[in-house]
Structure formats: C-alpha cells, structure tokens
C-alpha positions in Angstrom: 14.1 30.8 43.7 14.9 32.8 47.0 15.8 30.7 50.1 14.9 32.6 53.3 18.3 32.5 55.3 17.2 31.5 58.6 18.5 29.9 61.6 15.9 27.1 61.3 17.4 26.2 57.6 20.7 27.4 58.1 23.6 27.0 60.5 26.8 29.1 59.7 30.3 27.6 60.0 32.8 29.9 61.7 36.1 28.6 63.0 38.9 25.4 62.1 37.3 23.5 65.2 34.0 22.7 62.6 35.9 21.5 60.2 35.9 18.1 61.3 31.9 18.7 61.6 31.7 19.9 58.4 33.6 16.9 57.0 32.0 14.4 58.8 28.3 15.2 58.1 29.2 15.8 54.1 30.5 12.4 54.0 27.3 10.9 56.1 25.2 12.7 53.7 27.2 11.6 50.5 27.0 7.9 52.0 23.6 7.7 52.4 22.6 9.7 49.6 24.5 7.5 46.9 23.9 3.8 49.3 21.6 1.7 47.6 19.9 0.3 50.9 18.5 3.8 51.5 15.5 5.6 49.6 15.7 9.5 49.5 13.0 11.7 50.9 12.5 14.9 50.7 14.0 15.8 53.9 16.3 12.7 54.1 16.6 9.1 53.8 14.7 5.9 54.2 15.4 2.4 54.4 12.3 -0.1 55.1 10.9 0.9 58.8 14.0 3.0 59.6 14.0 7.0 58.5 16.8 9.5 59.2 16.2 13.0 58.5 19.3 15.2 57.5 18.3 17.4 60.5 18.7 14.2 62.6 22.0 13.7 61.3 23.1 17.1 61.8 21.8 16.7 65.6 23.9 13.6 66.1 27.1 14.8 64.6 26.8 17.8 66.9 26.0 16.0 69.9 29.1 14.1 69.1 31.2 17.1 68.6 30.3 19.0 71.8 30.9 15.8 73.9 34.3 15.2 72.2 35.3 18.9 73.5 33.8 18.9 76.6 36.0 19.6 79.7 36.2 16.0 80.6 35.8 14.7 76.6 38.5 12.6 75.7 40.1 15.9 73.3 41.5 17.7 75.6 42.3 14.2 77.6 44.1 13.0 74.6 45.8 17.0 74.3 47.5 17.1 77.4 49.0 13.5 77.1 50.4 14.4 73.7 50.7 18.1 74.8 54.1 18.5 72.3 52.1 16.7 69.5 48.8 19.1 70.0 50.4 22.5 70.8 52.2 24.6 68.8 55.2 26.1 71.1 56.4 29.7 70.2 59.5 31.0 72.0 58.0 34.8 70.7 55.1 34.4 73.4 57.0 35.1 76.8 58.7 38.1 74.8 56.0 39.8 73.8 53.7 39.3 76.3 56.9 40.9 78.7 56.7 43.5 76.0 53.6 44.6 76.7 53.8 44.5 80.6 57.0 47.1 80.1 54.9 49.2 78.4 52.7 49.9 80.7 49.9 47.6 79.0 47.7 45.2 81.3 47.2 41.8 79.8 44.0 39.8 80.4 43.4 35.8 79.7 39.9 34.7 79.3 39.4 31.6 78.2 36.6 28.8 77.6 38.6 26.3 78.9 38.4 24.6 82.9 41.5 25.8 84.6 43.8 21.9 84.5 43.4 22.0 81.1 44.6 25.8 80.7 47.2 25.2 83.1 48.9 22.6 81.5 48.8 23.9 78.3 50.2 27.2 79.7 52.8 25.6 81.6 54.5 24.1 78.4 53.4 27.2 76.1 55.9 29.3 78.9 58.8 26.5 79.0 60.8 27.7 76.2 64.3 29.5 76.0 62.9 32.6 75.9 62.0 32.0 79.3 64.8 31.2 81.1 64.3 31.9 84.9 60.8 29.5 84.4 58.8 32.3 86.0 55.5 30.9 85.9 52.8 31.7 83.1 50.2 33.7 85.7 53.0 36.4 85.9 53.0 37.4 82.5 49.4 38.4 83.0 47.4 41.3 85.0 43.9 38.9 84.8 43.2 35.6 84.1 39.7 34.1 83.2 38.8 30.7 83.1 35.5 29.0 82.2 34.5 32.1 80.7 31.9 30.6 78.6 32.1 33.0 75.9 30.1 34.6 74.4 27.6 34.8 77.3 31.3 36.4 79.4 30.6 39.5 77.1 26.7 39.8 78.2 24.9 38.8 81.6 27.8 36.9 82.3 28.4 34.2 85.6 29.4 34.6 89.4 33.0 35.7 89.3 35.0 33.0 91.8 38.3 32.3 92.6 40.3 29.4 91.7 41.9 27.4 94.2 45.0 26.5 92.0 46.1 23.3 94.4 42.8 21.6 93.8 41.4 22.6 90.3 38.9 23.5 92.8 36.1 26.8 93.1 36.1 29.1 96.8 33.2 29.6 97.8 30.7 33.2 97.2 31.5 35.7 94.4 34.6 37.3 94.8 34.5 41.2 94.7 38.0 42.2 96.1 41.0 43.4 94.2 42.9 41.5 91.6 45.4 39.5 93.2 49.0 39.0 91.3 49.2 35.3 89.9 45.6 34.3 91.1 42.9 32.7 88.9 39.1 33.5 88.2 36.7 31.6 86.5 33.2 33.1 85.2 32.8 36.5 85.8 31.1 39.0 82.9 32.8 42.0 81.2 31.1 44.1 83.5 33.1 43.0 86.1 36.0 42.9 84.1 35.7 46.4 83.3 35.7 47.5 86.6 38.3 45.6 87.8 40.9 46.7 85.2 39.7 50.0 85.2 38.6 50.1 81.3 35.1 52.0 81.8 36.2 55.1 80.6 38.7 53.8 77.9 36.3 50.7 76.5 38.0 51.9 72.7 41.9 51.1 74.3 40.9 47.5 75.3 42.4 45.1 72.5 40.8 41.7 72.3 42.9 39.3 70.6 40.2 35.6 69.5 40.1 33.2 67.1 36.0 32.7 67.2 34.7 35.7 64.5 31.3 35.1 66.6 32.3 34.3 70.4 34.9 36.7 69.9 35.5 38.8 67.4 31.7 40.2 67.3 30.1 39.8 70.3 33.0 42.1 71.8 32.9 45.1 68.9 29.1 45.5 68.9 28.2 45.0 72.9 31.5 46.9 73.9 33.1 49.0 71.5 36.2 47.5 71.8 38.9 47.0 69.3 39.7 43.5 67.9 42.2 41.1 66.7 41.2 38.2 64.8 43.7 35.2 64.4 42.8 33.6 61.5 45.4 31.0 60.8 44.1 29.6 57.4 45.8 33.2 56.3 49.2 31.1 55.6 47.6 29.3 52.6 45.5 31.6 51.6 48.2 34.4 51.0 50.1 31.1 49.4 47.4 30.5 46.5 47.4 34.2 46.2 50.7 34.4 45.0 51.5 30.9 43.6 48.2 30.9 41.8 47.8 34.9 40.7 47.0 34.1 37.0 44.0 32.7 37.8 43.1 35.9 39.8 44.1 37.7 36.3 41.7 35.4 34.1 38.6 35.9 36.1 39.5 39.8 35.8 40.1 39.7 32.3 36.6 37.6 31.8 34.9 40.4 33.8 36.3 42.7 31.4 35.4 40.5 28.2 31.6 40.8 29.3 31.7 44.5 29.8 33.6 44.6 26.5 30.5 43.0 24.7 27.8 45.4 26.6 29.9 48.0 25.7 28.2 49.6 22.8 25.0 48.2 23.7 21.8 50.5 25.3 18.2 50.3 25.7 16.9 50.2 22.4 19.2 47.0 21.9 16.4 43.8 21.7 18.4 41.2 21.2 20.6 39.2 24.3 24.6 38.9 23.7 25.7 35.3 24.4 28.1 35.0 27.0 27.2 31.7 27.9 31.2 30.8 27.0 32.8 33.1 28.8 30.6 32.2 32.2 31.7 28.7 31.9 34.9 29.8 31.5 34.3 31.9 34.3 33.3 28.6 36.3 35.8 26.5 35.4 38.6 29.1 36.7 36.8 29.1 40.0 36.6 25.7 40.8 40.1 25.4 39.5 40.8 28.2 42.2 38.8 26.6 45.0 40.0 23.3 44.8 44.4 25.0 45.1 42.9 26.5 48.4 41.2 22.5 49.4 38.5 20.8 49.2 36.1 23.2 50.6 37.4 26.0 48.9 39.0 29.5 50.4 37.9 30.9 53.6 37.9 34.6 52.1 36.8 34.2 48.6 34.4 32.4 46.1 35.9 32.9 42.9 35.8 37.1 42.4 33.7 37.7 45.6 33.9 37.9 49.2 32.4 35.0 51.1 30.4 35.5 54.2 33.4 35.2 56.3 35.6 37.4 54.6 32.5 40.5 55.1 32.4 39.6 58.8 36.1 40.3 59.3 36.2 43.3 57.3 33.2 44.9 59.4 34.2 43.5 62.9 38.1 42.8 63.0 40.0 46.1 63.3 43.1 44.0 62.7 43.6 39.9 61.3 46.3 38.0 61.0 47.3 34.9 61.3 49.1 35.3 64.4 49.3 37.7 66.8 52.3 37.0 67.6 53.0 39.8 64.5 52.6 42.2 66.9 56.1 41.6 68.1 57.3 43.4 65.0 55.7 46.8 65.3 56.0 49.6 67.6 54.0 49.8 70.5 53.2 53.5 69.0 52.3 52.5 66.1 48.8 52.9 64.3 47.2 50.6 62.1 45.1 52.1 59.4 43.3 50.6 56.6 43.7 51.3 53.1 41.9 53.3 50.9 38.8 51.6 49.6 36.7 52.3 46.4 33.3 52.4 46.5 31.9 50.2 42.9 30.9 54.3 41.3 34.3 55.2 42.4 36.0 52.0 40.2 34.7 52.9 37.2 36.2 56.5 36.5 39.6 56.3 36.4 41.2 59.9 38.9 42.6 61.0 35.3 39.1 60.9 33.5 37.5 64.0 33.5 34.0 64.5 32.6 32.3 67.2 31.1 29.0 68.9 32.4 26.6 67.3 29.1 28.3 63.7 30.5 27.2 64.6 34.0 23.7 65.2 33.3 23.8 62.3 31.3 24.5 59.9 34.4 22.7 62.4 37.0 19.0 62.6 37.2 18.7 65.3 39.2 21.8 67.6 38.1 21.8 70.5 40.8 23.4 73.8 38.9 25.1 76.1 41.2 24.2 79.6 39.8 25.6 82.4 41.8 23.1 85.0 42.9 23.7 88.2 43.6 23.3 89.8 46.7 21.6 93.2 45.2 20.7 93.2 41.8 20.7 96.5 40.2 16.7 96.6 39.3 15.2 95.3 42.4 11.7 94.9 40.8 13.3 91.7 38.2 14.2 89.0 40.2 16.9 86.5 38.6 15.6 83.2 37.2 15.5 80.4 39.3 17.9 77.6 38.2 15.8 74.5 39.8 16.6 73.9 43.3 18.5 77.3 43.6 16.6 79.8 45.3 17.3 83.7 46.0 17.5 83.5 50.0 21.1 84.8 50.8 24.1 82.5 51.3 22.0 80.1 50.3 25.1 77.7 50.6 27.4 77.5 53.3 30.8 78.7 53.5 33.6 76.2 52.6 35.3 75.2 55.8 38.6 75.8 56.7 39.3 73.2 58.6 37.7 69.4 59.6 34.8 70.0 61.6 33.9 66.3 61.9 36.1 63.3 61.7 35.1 60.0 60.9 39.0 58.6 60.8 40.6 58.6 64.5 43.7 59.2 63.3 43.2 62.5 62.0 41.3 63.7 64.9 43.0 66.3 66.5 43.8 64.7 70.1 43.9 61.5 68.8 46.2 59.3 70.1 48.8 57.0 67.7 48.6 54.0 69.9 44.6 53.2 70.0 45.7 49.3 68.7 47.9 48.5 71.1 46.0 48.1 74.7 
C-alpha cells in the first residue's frame, strides 16, 4: 500500500525540544487505544457521546507545547530561576568566540528568544574563568538579533528595532543606522543583515552555526547559499552505540551478504523463490535489538542499515555537524573541511582491483559504445571505413583529452580557492 506523504497526514519531527511532544502524544494514544472506557474509530476514539480524533489530540498537545515555550510560558520562567540546573556552562565559549574576533571574523547572534530571557542566559553562559575581567557577553559579538523569529528572519523578515537594554523595552521606527558596539536588535531579515555586515558579495564565507535542521540549517543553505553548522547533540550516544555495539553493525552486514550469497548463482530462467524468510527476521531482530541501545525511539541517524530521514537532510544541507561547536576550538582557523570520498551503490560492487574484460562489459552495458579510431585519409578514398554504431567518420569526432581541470565541482581544488571557506 503507498501512503501519500503529505503535510495533511504527516508532520516531521526535527529537534530534542519535540521529544517531550513525541512522548507525550504516544503515551495519549497508547492510553486510549488500550483503555477499556473508549471504542476505536477509524480516525480515533469514542466513549458514549464524547469522540476524540487523533488529529485533536495532536492539536491539543501542540497547543500545550507552544504555550509552555512561549516568551512568558512558565519554561523559560522556570529556566532562569534554575539557570545552573538548565544551562550547560562551557568555560571554551568566551575563548573561542575571542578566537574568532582576533582573527578578523565578525560574529553574529540571532536568536528566537525575547531579549530578558537571552540576556540572562548570556550573562551566566560568560561568567566563567575563562572570563576573567567579566567583560560583558555583547562584546564578544559584532551583531546581535533577538526575536528573530526564525525561519521567517531568513525570508521577508520583520522591522529591524533597537533594544533598549534598561527596559527589556523596543525604540521606536526601524532602525537603519550603523551597527553600534554592544547594542541589541530584535527582528530584522537577512536582507538587512547582509547589508549591515557587509556579506553581499561573500554570501558563501557566512557560517551559520543552529541546532533546528529546518529553521536553521535549511532555510539558510537553500534561500542564501550559505555554509552551515549543525549542532546535533544526540551525536554523543550515537557515536557511543557505534562503538560499544559494532557487532551488531557486523551482523546486519553479514545478513546482507548471506542474501546476495543465495541469489548468487541465480538468473532469469530461475522459477522458483529462495526462502529467506530466516535470515529477514534475523535481520529484524538485530534491528530492534540496535534501536532499542540507542532508546526507546530508536537512533536519530539510522534504522537498522539505512539512513533515516534526518540523517539525508544533514548530509544534503549541513556542510559540517557535530555535537558541539565548540569543536571548532581545536582546528585552525585555515583549515578546510572536506568530506570523504563517497561510493555511489555501482561503484560498491566492483572492488578497484577487479578488472573486467570487454565480453563482461557488454554483458552489463546495453548500449556498449566502441571507440574505433578512424583515419584521417584513408588510402582509397572511394571505400569508406565501416561504421562501428555510434562512431561516425566526421573528423576528431571526439575531443581532445584535457590537460588540465576545466571545471571544478570541489572548491578546494579550484584554483583561487581559498583554505578557510568554513571558518566565517
């Protein structure tokens, strides 16, 4: 059965603040689901005059959610009270951030959240040894954003307005002046941003660090071009299972190799169907035994053998992940991240050592081209050569092997690119 993937059925999960959604609505489900006072519906549950839908209870959970991390919700309330309990303090942050300032780098805050929150939170982020002259946290940065409300910052954006830091309070009209030193915005668009901090000609130096693959991560590589960092902090247990758990990895592959083992003699004029019916339970019972060492809703980055959703959309938006940025600190500020070589499924099946012979290639290829050299001026004119399909006697019918790359898909081999496109 196909299950169109739309919106209307669907609603993708993409960062550790769902989690408690997540939770919550599968338990709501699971209660009503198994409680004996309810009936089940098609599309949910019923109970005498009283019907709940699941879309209903998916409504209500979310309304719950976005009210409990609202500006004035009691999360952030309850955060800056227990601000040490909350907040992870990392005496790294002052030093790289000082860092990148000495190395010529501007650094930018935008953030979703109203500027008391973000200010206490700063204020005990920057009061660590590391900072010991308690210069205050708007002096590590060249910009700072507040009520940004991302994602709609990286399109039409809102009025950009300064912050009157004594009050919590907005100044009045849209401010279109120069960046002031230790002052705070709120709204604005990337636009705007752009022009303030000069990056319209250099959109592919900007690096935007997030944690949101969505409000973040993609809405900035797709709308702007501009390189991306995505903090993914699940990483720590994920690279944990990886290695505490690797002979689970090295069952599944040697179940995958079991099933091509008993195709392997096996063609089109085989009828009958090779039972593998053991070795995909097998195959099942290592992944959930593999799921359930990452939690109880599995890994973020894989389902068994494959890729999840999440795991795709970092490989095609993030140009880096980790998870933290605070990695940065250990890397030169020249230094130039490349990814590594990837094969291509064709490219996984030949080993570099095989070498096939010509009657193999036309075996796989159904359109083998041959590449019969022609000569220029045959001796008798009047008998032209044969034509060897797609070969044709026009001279220098193919081109000349460059000597040199003529287009470059990899910036680092371009020939005035620079080492340090990661590290605006």
């Amino acid at each position: 059965m196909f299950v169109q993937m739309d919106e209307t059925r669907f609603r993708i999960f993409n960062t550790l603040y769902e989690l408690p959604l997540i939770y919550i609505l599968a338990c709501l489900i699971d209660y009503f689901n198994n409680n004996t006072e309810y009936n089940q519906t098609r599309l949910g549950v019923r109970a005498g005059d009283v019907t709940m839908t699941y879309e209903s209870i998916y409504n209500d959970v979310n309304a719950a959610m976005e009210y409990v991390h609202a500006g004035d919700g009691p999360l952030k309330a309850d955060t800056v009270k227990n601000v040490n309990k909350y907040i992870v303090q990392d005496e790294r942050l002052p030093v790289l951030l000082s860092r990148l300032r000495e190395n010529g780098k501007k650094v930018f805050l935008a953030t979703n959240s109203d500027y008391k929150y973000t200010n206490k939170v700063m204020n005990y982020l920057f009061d660590t040894g590391s900072n010991p002259d308690k210069k205050c946290w708007t002096s590590f940065f060249d910009f700072i954003v507040v009520d940004a409300k991302k994602p709609l910052f990286f399109l039409q954006g809102t009025l950009l307005r300064e912050v009157n830091k004594t009050t919590g309070g907005l100044h009045l009209g849209t401010f279109t002046g120069k960046i002031k030193q230790n002052a705070i915005y709120s709204g604005g668009s990337v636009e705007v941003f752009n022009e303030l901090m000069g990056a319209n000609e250099s959109l592919s130096e900007v690096l935007y660090v997030g944690d949101h693959i969505f409000g973040d991560i993609l809405k900035s590589k797709k709308a702007l071009g501009w390189r991306t960092f995505l903090v993914v902090p699940e990483m720590v247990q994920e690279l944990g299972v990886w290695t505490e758990k690797s002979y689970l990895f090295s069952k599944l592959s040697e179940y995958d190799y079991e099933i091509a083992e008993v195709y392997r003699n096996l063609d089109s004029s085989h009828t009958g169907k090779p039972d593998i019916s053991q070795i995909q339970a097998d195959i099942r019972a290592v992944t959930h035994e593999m799921d359930q060492a990452y939690g109880t809703l599995g890994s973020v980055f894989r389902s068994g053998s494959r890729q999840t959703f999440f795991a795709t959309q970092v490989m095609r938006y993030a140009d880096l992940y980790a998870a933290s940025f605070m990695n940065m600190l250990y890397y030169p500020f020249t230094y130039c991240f490349r990814a590594p070589p990837m094969h291509m499924p064709h490219e996984s099946t030949v080993d570099h050592e095989a070498r096939l012979s010509e009657e193999q290639f036309r075996k796989i290829s159904l359109a083998w081209r041959a590449r019969a050299s022609i000569p220029l001026t045959p001796k008798d004119t009047s008998v032209k050569p044969p034509i060897v399909r797609a070969d044709s006697t026009v001279p220098r019918l193919y081109c000349e092997t460059p000597d040199q790359l003529t287009e470059v898909g990899d910036e680092f081999l371009a020939e005035h690119s620079s080492v340090s496109d990661f590290d605006q």
